[in-house]
C-alpha positions in Angstrom: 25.5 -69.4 14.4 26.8 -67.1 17.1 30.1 -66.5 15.0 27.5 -65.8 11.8 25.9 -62.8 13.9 28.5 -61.7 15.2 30.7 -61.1 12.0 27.4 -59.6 10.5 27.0 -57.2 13.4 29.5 -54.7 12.1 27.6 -54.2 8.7 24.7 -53.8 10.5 25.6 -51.1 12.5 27.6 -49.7 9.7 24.5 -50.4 7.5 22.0 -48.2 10.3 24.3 -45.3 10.3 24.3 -45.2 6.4 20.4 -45.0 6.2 20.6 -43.0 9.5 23.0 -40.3 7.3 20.8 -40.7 4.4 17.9 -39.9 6.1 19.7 -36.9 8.2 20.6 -35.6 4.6 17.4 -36.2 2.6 16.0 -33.9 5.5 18.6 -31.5 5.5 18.3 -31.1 1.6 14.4 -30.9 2.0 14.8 -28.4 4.8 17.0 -25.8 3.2 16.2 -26.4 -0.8 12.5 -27.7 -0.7 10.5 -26.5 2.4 8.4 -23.5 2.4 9.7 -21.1 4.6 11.9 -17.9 4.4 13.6 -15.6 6.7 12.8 -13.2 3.6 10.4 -11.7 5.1 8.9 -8.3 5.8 6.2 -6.7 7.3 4.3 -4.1 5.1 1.5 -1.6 4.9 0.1 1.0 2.4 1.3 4.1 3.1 0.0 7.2 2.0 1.5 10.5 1.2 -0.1 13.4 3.1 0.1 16.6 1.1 -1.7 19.6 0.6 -4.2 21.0 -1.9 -3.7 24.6 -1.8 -1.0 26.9 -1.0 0.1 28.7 1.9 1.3 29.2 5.3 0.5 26.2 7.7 -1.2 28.0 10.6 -1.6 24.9 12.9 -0.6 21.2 12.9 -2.7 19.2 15.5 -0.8 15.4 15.0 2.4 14.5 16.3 4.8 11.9 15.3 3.7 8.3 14.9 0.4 9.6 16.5 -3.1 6.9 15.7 -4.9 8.8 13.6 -8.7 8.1 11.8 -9.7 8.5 8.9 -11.2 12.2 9.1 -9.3 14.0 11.3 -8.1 17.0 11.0 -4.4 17.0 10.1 -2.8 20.6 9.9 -4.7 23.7 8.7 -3.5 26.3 6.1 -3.8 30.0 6.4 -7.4 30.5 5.3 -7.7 34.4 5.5 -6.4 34.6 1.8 -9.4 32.3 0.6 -12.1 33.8 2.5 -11.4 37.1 0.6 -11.2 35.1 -2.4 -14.9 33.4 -1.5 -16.4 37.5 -0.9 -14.8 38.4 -4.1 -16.5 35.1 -6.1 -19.9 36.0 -4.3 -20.1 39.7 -4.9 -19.4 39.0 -8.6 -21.9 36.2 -8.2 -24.4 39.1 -7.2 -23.3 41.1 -10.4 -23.9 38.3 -12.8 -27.0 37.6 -11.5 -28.2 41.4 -11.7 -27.6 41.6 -14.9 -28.8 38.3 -16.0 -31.9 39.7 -14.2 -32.4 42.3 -16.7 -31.5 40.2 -19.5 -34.6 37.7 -18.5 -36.7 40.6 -18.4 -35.6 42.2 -21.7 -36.2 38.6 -23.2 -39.5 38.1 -21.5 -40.6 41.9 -22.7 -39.9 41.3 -26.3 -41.3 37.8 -26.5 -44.8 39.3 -25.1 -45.3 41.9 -27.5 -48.2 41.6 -29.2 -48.4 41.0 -33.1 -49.0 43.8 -34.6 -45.7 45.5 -32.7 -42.9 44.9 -35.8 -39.8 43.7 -34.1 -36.4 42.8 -36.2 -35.4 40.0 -36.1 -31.9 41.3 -35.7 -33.0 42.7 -32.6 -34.9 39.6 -31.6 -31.6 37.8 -32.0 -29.6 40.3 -29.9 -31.8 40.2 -27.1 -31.7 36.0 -27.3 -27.6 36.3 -27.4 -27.8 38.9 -24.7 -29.5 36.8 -22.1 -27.6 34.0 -23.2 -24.4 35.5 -22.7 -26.0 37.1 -19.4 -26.8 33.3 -18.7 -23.6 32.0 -19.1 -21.7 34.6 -17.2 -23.3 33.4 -13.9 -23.0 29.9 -14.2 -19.5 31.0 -14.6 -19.9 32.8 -11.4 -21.5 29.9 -9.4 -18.5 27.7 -10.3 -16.3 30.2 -8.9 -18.3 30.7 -5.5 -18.2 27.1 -5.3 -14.2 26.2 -6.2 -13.2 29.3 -3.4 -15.6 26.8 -1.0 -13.8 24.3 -2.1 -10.4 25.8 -1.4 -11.3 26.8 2.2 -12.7 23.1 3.2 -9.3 21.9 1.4 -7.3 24.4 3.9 -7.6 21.5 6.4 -5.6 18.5 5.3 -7.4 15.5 6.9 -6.8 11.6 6.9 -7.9 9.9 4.4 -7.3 6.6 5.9 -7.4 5.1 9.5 -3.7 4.8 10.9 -0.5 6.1 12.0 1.6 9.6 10.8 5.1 9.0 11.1 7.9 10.9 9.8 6.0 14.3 10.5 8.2 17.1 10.7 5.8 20.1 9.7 5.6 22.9 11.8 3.7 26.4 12.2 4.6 28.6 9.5 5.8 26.6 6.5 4.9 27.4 3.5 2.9 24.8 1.3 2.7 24.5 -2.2 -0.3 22.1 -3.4 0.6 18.2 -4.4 4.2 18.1 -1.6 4.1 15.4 0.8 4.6 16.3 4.4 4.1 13.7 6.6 3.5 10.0 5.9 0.0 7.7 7.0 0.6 4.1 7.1 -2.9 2.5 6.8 -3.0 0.2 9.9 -5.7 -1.8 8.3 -3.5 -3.1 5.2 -0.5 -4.5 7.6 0.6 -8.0 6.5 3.5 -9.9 5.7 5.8 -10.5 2.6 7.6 -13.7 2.0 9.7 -13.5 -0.5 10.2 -17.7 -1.0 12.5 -19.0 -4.0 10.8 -20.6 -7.2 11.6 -24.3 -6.3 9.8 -23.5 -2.7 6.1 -22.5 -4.9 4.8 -26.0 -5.5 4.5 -26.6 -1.6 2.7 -23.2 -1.4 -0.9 -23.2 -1.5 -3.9 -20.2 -1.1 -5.1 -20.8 2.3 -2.5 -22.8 4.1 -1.5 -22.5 7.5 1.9 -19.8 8.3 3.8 -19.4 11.5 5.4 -15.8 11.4 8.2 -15.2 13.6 9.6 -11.5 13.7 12.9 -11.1 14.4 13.9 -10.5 18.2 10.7 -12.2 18.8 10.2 -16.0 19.6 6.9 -15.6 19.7 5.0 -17.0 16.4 2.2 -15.4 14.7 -0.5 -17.3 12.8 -1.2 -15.8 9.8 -2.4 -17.3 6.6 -1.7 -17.6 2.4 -3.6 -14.9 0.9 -1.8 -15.0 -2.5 1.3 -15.3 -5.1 2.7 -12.5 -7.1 1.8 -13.5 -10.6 5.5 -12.2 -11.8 8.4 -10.9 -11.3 10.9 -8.3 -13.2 12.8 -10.0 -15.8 16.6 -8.3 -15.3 17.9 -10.3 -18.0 15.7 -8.9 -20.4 14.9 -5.0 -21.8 13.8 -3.2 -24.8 16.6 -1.8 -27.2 16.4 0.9 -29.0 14.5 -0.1 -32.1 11.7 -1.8 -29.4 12.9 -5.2 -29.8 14.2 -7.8 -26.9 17.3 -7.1 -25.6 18.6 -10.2 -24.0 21.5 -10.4 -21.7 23.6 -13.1 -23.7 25.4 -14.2 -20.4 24.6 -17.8 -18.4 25.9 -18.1 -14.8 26.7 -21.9 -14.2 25.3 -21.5 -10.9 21.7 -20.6 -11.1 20.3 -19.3 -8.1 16.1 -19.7 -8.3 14.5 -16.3 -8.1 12.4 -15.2 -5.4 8.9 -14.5 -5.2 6.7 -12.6 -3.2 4.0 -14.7 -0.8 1.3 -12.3 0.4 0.7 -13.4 4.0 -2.5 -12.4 5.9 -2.0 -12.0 9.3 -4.7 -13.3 12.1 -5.8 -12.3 15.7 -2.8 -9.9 15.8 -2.5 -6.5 17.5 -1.4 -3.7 14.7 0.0 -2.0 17.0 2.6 -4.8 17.8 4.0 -4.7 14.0 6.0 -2.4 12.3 6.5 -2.0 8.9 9.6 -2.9 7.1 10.8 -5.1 10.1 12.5 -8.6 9.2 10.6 -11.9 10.0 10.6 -15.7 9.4 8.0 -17.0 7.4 7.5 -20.5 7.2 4.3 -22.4 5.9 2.4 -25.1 7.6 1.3 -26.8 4.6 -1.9 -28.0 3.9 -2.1 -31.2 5.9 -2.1 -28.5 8.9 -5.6 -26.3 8.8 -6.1 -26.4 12.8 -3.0 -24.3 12.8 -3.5 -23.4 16.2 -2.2 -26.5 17.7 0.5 -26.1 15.1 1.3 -22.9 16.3 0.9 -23.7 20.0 3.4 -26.6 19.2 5.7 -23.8 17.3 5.7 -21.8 20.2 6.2 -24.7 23.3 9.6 -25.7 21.3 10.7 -22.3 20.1 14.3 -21.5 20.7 16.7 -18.5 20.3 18.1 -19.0 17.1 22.1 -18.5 16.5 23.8 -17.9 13.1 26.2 -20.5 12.2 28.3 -19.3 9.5 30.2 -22.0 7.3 32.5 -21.1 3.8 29.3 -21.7 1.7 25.9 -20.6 3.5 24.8 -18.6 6.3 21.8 -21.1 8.2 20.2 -21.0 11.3 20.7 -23.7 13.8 17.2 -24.4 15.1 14.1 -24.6 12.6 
């Protein structure tokens, strides 16, 4: 009987190391090919295009360079001396207009009182109506014009539209404006999250609402964050419209298909803005949804977080740690 086990102990132990490498490779293949996480990642924010509405000289800029901003402030202000003389003009002819729609009301009222047996054309009826309507017309016309050169004067100070950050402000005293050219850039703080950009076969494991551990790069830290939503498509680059409107499809078929990637919208929670910067590289990797109390899961992320190193083989480029 001793002899028996002992012959079988080899195939045993050869037997546990085959399921051992099975196992080892089932979890390497689920890890790289099936898992949802990414290091396709990147921070990202709206960003808005500060530019002015009129022309002219910029007389003052009162922001610097990635300077927090909110929404109101006073940005940079353009020469206004040119509009307030355009605002006198528009009210003195404001005060014309209405002179002689003055007299054009009284004409009207004059002839409209007469009594009976006065004869009055009615080609001069009809003048006087057209008169006052014209008179009328003229300043409403003159109004609007009051009111667009008090509109250009508020517009001579560029203010944020949004709550956030100016960066790549370079404007200074003296340059000339034309209306609709960016200046400066305002990222909106408040729309900071996180792209994932996870391939096709990674999507069934993705869920609204689940659980995600962000790690930024040069950071070991992990953010929680959560699944806000899926990019309903992507651009087709096999596919465009020819000349006579119809699909032009790329005849050619790669043996080696490589799954496309899609955007993940992640929503980041209980993080400082001012800790994130938009465009920077991070790890994304979701919990899954067997893991809402994500804080233990991220405490647990954080107590075995390591420094990860690049190993580079003749096929892929992988981390060595998770």
């Amino acid at each position: 009987m001793k002899a028996v086990v002992k012959s079988l102990r080899p195939f045993a132990l050869t037997g546990l190391i085959v399921l051992v490498a099975i196992w080892a490779g089932y979890k390497l293949w689920d890890y790289y090919f099936d898992a949802p996480w990414t290091r396709d990642g990147h921070v990202r924010a709206d960003v808005v295009p500060v530019a002015s509405d009129v022309s002219g000289f910029v007389s003052e800029v009162l922001v610097r360079d990635n300077q927090q901003v909110q929404k109101g402030d006073v940005l940079f202000r353009i020469d206004r001396a040119r509009y307030d003389i355009a605002l006198k003009q528009a009210e003195a002819v404001q005060e014309g207009k209405r002179a002689t729609l003055d007299n054009a009301n009284a004409d009207l009222k004059r002839y409209s009182a007469l009594t009976p047996g006065v004869v009055v054309s009615t080609q001069r009826m009809d003048q006087v109506v057209a008169i006052q309507g014209s008179a009328q017309a003229a300043y409403d016309q003159a109004v609007a014009d009051v009111a667009l050169a008090k509109l250009n004067i508020e517009r001579s100070e560029v203010r944020a539209s949004v709550t956030g950050i100016v960066t790549n402000n370079e404007l200074r005293p003296g340059a000339y404006l034309t209306p609709g050219k960016g200046v400066m850039a305002l990222l909106d703080t408040g729309t900071l999250h996180v792209q994932g950009y996870f391939e096709e076969t990674k999507l069934q494991r993705i869920h609204i609402g689940d659980p995600v551990n962000v790690r930024l790069m040069g950071s070991s830290r992990a953010l929680p964050g959560k699944v806000e939503s899926v990019a309903a498509g992507i651009e087709d680059r096999d596919r465009s419209n020819g000349s006579t409107l119809l699909a032009n499809v790329n005849p050619t078929f790669n043996w080696v298909r490589l799954a496309q990637r899609v955007p993940v919208r992640i929503a980041l929670e209980g993080t400082e803005r001012n800790e994130l910067v938009a465009g920077a590289t991070a790890t994304v990797k979701v919990l899954g949804p067997g893991s809402r109390n994500y804080a233990t899961a991220v405490k647990n992320e954080r107590r075995t977080a390591q420094p990860c190193h690049m190993v580079q083989t003749a096929i892929v480029v992988a981390p060595s740690c998770g």
